[in-house]
Backbone as CSV, one residue per row, in Angstrom:
resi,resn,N_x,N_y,N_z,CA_x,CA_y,CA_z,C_x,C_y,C_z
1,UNK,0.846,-1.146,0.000,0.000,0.000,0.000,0.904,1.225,0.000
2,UNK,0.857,1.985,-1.262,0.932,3.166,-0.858,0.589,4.151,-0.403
3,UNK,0.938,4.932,0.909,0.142,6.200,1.125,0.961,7.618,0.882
4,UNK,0.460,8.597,0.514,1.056,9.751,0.089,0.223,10.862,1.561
5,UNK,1.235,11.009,2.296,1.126,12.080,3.898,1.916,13.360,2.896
6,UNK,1.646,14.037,3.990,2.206,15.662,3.786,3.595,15.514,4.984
7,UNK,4.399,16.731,5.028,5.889,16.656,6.038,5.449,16.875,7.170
8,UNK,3.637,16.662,7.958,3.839,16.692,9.144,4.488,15.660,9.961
9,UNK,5.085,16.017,11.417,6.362,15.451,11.963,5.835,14.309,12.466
10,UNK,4.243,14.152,12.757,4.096,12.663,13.376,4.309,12.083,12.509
11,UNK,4.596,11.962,11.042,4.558,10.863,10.257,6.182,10.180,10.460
12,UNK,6.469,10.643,11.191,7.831,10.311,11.688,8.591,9.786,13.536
13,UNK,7.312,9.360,13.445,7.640,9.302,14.936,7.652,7.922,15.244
14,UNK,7.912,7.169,16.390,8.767,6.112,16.782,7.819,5.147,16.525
15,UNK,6.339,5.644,16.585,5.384,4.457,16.698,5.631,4.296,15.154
16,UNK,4.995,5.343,14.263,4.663,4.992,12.532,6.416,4.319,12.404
17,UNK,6.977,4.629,12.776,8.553,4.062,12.234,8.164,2.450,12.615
18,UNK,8.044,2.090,13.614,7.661,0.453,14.097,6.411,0.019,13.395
19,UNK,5.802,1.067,12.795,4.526,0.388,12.097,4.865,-0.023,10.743
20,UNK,5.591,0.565,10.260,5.952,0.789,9.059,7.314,-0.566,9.373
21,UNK,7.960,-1.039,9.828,8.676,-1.739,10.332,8.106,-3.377,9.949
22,UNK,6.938,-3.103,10.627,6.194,-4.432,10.722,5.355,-4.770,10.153
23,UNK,5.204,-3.667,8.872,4.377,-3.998,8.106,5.126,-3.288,6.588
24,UNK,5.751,-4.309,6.144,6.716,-3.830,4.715,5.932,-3.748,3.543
25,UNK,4.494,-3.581,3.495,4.300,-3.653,2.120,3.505,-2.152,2.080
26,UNK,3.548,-1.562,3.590,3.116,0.176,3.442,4.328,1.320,3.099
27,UNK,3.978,1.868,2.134,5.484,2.909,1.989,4.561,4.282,2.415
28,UNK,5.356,5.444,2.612,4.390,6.722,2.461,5.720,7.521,1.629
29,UNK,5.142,7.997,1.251,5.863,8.819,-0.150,5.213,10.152,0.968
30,UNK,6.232,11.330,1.343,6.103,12.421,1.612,6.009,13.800,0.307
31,UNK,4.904,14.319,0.761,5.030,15.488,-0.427,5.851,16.965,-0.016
32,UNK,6.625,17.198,-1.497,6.925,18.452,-0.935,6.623,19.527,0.176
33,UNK,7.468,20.285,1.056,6.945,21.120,1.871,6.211,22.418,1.016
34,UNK,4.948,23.024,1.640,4.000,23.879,0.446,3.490,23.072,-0.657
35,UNK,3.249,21.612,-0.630,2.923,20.765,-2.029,1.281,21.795,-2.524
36,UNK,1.496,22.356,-3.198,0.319,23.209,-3.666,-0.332,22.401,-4.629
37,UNK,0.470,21.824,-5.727,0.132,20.793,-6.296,-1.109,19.360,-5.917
38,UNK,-0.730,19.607,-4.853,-1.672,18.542,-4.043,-3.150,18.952,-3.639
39,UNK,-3.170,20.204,-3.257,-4.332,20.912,-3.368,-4.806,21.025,-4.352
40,UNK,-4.719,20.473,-5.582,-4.700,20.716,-7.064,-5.815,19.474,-7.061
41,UNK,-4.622,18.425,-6.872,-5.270,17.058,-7.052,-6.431,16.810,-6.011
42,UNK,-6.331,17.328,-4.822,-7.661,17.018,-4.150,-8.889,17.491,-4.976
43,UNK,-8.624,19.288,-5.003,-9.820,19.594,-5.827,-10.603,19.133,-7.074
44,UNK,-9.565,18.511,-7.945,-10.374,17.891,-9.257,-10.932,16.449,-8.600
45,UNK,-10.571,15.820,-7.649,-10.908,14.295,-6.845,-12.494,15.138,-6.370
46,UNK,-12.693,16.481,-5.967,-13.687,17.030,-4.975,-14.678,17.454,-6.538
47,UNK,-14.414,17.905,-7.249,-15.388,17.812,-8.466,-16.202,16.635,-9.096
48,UNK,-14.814,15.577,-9.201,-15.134,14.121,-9.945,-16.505,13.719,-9.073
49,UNK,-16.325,14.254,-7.389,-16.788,13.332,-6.527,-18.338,14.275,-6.615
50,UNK,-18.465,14.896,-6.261,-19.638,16.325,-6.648,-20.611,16.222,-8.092
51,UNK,-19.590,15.808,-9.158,-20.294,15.865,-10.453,-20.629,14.460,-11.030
52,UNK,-20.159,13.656,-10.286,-20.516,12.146,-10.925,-20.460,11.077,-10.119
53,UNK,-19.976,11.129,-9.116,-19.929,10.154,-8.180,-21.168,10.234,-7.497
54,UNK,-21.375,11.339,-6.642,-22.232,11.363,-5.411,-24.023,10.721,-6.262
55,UNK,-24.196,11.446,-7.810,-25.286,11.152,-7.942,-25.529,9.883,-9.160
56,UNK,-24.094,8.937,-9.607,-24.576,8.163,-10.461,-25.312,6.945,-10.131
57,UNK,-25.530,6.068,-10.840,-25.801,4.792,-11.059,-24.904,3.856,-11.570
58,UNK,-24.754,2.574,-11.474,-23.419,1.914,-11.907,-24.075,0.635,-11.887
59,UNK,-23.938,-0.141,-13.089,-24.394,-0.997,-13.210,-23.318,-2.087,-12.563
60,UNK,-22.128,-1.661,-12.881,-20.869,-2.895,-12.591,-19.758,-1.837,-11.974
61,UNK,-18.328,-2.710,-11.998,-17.235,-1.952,-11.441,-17.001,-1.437,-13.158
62,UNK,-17.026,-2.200,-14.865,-16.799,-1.750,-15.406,-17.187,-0.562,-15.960
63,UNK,-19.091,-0.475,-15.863,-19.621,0.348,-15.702,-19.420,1.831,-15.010
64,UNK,-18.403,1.721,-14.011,-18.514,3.129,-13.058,-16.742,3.276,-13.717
65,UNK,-16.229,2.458,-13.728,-14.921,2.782,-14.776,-15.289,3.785,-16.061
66,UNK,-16.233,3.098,-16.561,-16.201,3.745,-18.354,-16.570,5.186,-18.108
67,UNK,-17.218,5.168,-17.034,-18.236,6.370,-16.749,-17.325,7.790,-15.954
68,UNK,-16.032,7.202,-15.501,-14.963,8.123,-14.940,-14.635,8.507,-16.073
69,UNK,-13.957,7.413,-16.427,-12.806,7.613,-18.005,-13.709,9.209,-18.668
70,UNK,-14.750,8.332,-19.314,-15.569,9.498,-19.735,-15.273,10.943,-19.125
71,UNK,-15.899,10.944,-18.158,-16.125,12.714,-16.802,-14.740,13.320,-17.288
72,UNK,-13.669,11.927,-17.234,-12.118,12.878,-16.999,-12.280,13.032,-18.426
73,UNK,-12.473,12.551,-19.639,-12.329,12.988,-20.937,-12.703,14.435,-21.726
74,UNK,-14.017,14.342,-20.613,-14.912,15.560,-21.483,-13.915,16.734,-20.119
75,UNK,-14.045,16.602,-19.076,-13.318,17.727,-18.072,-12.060,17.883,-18.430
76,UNK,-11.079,17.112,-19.019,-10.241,17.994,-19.523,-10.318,18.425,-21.071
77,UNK,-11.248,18.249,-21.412,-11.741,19.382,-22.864,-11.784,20.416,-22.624
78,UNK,-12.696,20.746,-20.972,-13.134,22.169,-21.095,-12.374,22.575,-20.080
79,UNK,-11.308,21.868,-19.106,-10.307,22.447,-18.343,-9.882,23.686,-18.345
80,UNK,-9.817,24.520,-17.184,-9.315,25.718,-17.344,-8.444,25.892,-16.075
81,UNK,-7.456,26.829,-15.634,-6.263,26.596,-14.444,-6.866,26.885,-13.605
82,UNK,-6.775,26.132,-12.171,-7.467,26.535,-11.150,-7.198,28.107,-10.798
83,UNK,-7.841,28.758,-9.925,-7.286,30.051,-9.488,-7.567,29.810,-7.784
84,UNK,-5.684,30.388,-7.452,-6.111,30.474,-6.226,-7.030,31.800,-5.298
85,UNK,-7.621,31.028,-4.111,-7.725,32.114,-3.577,-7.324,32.339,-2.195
86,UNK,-6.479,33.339,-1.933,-6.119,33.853,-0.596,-6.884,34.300,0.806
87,UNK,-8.401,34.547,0.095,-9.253,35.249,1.525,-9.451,34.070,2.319
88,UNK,-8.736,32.850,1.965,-9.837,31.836,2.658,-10.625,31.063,2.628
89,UNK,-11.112,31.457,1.141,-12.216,30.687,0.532,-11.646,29.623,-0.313
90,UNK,-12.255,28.633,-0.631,-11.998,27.529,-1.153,-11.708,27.901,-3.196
91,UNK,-10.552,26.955,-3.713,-10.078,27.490,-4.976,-11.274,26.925,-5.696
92,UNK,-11.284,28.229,-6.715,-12.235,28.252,-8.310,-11.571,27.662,-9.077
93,UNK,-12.331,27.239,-10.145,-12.370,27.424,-11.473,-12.453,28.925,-11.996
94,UNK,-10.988,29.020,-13.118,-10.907,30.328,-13.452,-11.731,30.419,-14.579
């Protein structure tokens, strides 16, 4: 299993070190410090999940496959760069 954490310091502490010890098939891949990028990837995961997940139907696992593939096909047609925002508020679509 991979997990991808951010550089907070518990991910480093004596217990996760012995967990991670005793269990060799978990890695965590740390992200850059400021990974902004990552805020990137949550938000299009927070759309996918908003615009097609929360309200489809799925007949099968292949079914809810074809039906991503799709969402991501046509969303990056009409893709545009996120814009951040500083007041606080959660990032747009520019």
């Amino acid at each position: 299993m991979h997990c991808i954490v951010d550089n907070l310091s518990a991910h480093g502490t004596a217990a996760v070190t012995e967990f991670l010890d005793r269990h060799r098939n978990v890695f965590l891949h740390r992200t850059p410090t400021h990974a902004s990028w990552l805020n990137q990837v949550e938000l299009f995961f927070s759309i996918l999940q908003r615009r097609l997940l929360c309200y489809g139907e799925y007949e099968s696992v292949d079914d809810l496959a074809t039906k991503v593939i799709t969402f991501i096909n046509d969303f990056n047609e009409r893709a545009k760069p996120f814009r951040w925002a500083y007041d606080g508020r959660p990032l747009k679509s520019a």
